[in-house]
N, C-alpha and C positions, 0 to 999 in steps of 0.2 A: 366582425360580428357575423355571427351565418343566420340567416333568415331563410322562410321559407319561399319557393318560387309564388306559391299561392295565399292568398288571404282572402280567408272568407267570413261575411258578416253575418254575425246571431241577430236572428232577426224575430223579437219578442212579443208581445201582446203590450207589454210598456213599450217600445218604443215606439208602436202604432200612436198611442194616448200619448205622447213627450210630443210626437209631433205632427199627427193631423187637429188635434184639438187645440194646439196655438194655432197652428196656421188656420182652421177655420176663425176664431173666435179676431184675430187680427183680420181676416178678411171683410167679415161682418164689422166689426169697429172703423173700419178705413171706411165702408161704402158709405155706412150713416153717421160719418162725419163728414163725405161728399158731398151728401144727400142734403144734410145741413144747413150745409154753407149756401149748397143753391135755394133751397127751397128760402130762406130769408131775404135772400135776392128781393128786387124789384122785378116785372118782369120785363118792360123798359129797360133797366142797367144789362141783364140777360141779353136781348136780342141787339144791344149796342156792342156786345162782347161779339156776339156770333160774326156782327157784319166785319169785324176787325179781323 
C-alpha cells in the first residue's frame, strides 16, 4: 500500500470546541469535586492527614 511520506492535520474551528471545551468543563468538574470532598472535611481529620 503506498502512502504518503507526509501527513498533515486539518485543523478546524470544530475541533478547537471537540476538544478545549471538554477538556475545560472536566477540569473545572474534577477541581469542585476536590474542593468538595475537602471542604466537608472536619478541619481536625484535615491536619491529622497532613501530619501523616
Amino acid at each position: 500500500m503506498m502512502m504518503p511520506s507526509t501527513i498533515r492535520a486539518r485543523i478546524t474551528a470544530e475541533s478547537y470546541y471537540l476538544g478545549f471545551i471538554p477538556g475545560l468543563l472536566s477540569t473545572v468538574a474534577g477541581t469542585m469535586l476536590a474542593g468538595i470532598g475537602i471542604y466537608r472535611r472536619q478541619t481536625s481529620q484535615l491536619f491529622k492527614e497532613l501530619e501523616t
